[in-house]
TORKEMAR-960936 format. One record per residue (C-alpha): x, y, z; residue in three letters. Coordinates in steps of 0.2 Angstrom, whole numbers, plus 5000, padded with zeros to 4 digits. Each point is the difference from the previous one (the first is absolute). Layout:
<atoms>
XYZALA;...
</atoms>
This chain:
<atoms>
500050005000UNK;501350125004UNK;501149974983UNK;498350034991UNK;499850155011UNK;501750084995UNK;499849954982UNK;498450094998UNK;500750165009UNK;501749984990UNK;498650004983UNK;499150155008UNK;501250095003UNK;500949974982UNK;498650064993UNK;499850165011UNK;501750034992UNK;499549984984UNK;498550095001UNK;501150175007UNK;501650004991UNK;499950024982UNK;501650074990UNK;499750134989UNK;500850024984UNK;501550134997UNK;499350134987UNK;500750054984UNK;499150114992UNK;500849984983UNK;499349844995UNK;498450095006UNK;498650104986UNK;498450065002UNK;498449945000UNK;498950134998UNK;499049974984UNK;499750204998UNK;502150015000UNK;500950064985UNK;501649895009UNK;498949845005UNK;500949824998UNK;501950094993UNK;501349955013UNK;501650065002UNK;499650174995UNK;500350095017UNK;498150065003UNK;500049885015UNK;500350055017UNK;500049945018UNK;498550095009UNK;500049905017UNK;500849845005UNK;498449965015UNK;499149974991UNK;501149974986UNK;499350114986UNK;500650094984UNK;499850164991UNK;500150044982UNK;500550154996UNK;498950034984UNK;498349985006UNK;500550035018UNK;498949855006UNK;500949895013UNK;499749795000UNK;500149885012UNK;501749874997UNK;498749854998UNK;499050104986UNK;499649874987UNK;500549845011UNK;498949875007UNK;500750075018UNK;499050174996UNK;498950065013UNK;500349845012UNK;500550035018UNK;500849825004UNK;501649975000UNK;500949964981UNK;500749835007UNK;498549945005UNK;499150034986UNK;501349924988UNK;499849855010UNK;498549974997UNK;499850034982UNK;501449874999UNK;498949895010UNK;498350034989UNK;501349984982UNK;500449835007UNK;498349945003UNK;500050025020UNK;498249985005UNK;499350175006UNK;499549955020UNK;501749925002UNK;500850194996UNK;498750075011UNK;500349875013UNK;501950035000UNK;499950184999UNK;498650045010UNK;499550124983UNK;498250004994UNK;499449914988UNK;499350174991UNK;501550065002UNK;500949864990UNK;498850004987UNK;500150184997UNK;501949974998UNK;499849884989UNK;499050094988UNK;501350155003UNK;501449894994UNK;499149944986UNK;499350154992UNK;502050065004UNK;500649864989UNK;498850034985UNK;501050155002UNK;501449944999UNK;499749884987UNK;499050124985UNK;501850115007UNK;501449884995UNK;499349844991UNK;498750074988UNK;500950124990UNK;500949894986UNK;501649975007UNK;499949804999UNK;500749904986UNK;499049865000UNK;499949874984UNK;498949885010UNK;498350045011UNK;499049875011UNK;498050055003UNK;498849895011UNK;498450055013UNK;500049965018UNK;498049995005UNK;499450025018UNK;498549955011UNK;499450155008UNK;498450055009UNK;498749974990UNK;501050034982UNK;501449944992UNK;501450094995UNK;501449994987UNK;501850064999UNK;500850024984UNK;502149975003UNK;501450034988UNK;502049965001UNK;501450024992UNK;501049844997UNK;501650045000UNK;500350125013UNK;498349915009UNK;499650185004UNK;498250025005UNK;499350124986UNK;498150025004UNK;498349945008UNK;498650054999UNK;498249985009UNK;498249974996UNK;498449915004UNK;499849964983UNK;501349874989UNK;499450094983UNK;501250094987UNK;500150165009UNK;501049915013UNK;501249944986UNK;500150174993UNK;500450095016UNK;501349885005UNK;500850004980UNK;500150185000UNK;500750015016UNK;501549894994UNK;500250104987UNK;500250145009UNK;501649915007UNK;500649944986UNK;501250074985UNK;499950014984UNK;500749844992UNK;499949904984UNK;499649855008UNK;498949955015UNK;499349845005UNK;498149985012UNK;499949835007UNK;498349975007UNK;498749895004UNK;498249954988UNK;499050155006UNK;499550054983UNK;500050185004UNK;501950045001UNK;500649964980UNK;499050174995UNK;500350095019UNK;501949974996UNK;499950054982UNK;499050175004UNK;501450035016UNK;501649974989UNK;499650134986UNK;500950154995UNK;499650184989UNK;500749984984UNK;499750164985UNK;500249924984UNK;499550144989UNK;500550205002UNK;499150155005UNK;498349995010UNK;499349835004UNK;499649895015UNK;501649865003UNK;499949834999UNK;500149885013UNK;500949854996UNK;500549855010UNK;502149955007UNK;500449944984UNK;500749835010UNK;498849995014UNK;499449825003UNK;498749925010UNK;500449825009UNK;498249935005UNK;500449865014UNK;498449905004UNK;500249875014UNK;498549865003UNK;499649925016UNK;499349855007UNK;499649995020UNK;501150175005UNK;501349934988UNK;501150044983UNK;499649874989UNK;500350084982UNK;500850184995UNK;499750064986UNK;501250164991UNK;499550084984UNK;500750184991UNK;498750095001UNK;500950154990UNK;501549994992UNK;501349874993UNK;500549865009UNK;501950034996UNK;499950215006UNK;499049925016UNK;501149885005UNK;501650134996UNK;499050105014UNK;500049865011UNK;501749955000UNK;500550195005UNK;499549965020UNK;501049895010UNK;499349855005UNK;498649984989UNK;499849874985UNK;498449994997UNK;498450104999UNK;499250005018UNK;499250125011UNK;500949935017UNK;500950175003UNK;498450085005UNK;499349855006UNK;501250005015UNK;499850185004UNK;498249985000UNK;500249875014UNK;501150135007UNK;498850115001UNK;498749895006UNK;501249955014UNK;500350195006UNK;498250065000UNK;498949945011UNK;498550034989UNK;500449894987UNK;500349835009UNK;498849864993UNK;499449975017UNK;499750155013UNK;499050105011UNK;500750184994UNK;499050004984UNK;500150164988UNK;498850145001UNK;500750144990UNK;501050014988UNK;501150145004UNK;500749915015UNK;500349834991UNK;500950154985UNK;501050075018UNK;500749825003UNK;500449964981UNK;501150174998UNK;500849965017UNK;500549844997UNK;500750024981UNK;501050155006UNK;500849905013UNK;500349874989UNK;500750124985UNK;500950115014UNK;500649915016UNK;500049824997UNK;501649914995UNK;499349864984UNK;500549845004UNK;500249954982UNK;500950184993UNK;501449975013UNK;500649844994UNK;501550004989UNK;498949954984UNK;499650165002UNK;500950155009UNK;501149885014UNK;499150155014UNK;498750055011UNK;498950084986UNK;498350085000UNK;498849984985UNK;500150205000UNK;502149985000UNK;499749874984UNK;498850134990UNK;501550145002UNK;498750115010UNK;501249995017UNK;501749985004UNK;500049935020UNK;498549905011UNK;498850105007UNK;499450025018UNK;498250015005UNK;500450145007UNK;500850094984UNK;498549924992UNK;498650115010UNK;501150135001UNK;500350044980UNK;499450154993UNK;499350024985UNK;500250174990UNK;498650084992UNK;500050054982UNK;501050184998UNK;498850144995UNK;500250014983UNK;500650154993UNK;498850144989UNK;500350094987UNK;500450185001UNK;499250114984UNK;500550164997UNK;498750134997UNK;499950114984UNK;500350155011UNK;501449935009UNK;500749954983UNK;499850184993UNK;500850095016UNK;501649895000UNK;
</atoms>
């Protein structure tokens, strides 16, 4: 009784400490910008209009528009009160799966309060994501496309999940209560936003009949044939291919698989192929094993449970959280061995989008720039003109 006395007061009083000391961040103001929308200076850094305006709380100024910001402007830590340790614990907990009354159990927090967070950190990494991964820096040659449905309170929902095979980085998803072509479309055109432009391309999918024209109507480009006025042209990747893989089971097991070209040449497809490591043959199994990754992580996607979905927008929170991590924080198992890069390696490191393996903490705590105000014309007048 009296080792179980001490070892709770020894837990207690860890978590006292915890909860009072938090180490704050040394400022630098010029890796610092503005976010203020109505700013002519908004998202430029290292121009110098950045200065220090308080360091309790830790706030900047800049010195265009004069506004002062708070340090945790445009984080998930913006506006919380608790310390920055604490919440980066959790979060870690919830992006590997932890069960929601275990967190609350252990750290006495409630479970609003992790929920709240949860979405926080979610809607943060759809930040972060349409930020660094959807602006068509990856050079992909081969794409894996596949749908994750999910029992919820009375509906049924479908998640539309797209990877790149060879740097396995996790490239898009997508959520709807509906497994119709609008779901294909939204999930295509979100991988082309990730995407470069290159001459060949290769989709492999599964038999749902609405992804050969979804694909086709994503990969396109503007194309003027003839001069002067006139609408372009959209025309198709000149290489893109289509790999259809269509598996048939018998009592919850793979009896026959069956894999067609949908689009293409056989010879240009299995050229495409051969450009990933590891992979011979056409097969969806890349986004097959990230979708029971992410079945694993998020509570409301497990076959069997009593935490059944009810809005969509917290099962879009988990999804983001989870394929950030994964993109971001998570060394791939695969990537690190020496068929590959002989190093720890995220999926992110592979795509060429970062150069080191990030924290969680980094994670939450990345900031992302708004546009620049553009710049407007000046016209001089005709009696400006005349009095020069």
């Amino acid at each position: 009784m009296k080792g179980e006395e001490e070892l709770e007061k020894t837990d207690g009083s860890r978590h006292d400490v915890l909860m009072q000391n938090s180490t704050t961040e040394p400022m630098d103001p010029s890796k610092q910008f503005c976010p203020n929308s109505a700013c002519s200076a908004r998202g430029q850094i290292g121009t110098g209009n950045i200065r220090i305006h308080s360091y309790q709380p830790q706030r900047y100024r800049c010195r265009t528009c004069n506004k002062t910001f708070s340090a945790r402007r445009g984080t998930m830590m913006e506006g919380l009160r608790t310390p920055t340790e604490l919440v980066v614990i959790i979060v870690i907990l919830l992006a590997y799966g932890c069960p929601v009354q275990a967190i609350v159990h252990a750290y006495e927090v409630d479970e609003r309060t992790v929920a709240d967070w949860q979405k926080r950190a979610g809607k943060h990494c759809q930040q972060v994501h349409h930020a660094l991964v959807e602006q068509g820096k990856v050079k992909t040659h081969q794409v894996q496309a596949d749908e994750i449905r999910a029992k919820g309170r009375k509906l049924v929902i479908w998640m539309g999940m797209a990877i790149d095979a060879s740097s396995r980085l996790w490239m898009a998803g997508v959520v709807s209560v509906r497994r119709d072509r609008e779901l294909a479309e939204r999930l295509l055109q979100h991988v082309r936003s990730c995407c470069q432009f290159v001459q060949g391309l290769l989709v492999c999918t599964d038999g749902w009949s609405a992804y050969p024209k979804s694909i086709i109507k994503a990969f396109r480009e503007k194309v003027k044939k003839t001069a002067g006025r006139g609408r372009c042209c959209l025309e198709v990747w000149p290489d893109l291919c289509i790999a259809t893989v269509i598996k048939r089971t018998k009592k919850k097991h793979v009896v026959e698989i069956t894999r067609k070209i949908t689009r293409g040449s056989l010879e240009k497809a299995q050229e495409l192929l051969l450009m990933t490591v590891g992979c011979k043959e056409f097969n969806t199994s890349l986004i097959e094993r990230f979708n029971a990754t992410m079945r694993e992580r998020l509570a409301s996607l497990t076959r069997n449970c009593r935490h059944a979905v009810q809005r969509l927008e917290t099962l879009e929170a988990g999804m983001y959280l989870i394929g950030c991590t994964y993109n971001f924080c998570w060394p791939h198992h695969e990537l690190s061995n020496r068929k590959h890069f002989g190093y720890a390696c995220t999926p992110a490191m592979a795509a060429g989008l970062t150069d080191h393996i990030w924290s969680v903490s980094e994670l939450l705590r990345f900031k992302v720039a708004p546009a620049p105000m553009p710049r407007t014309k000046t016209t001089r007048t005709t009696s400006q003109s005349n009095g020069t």
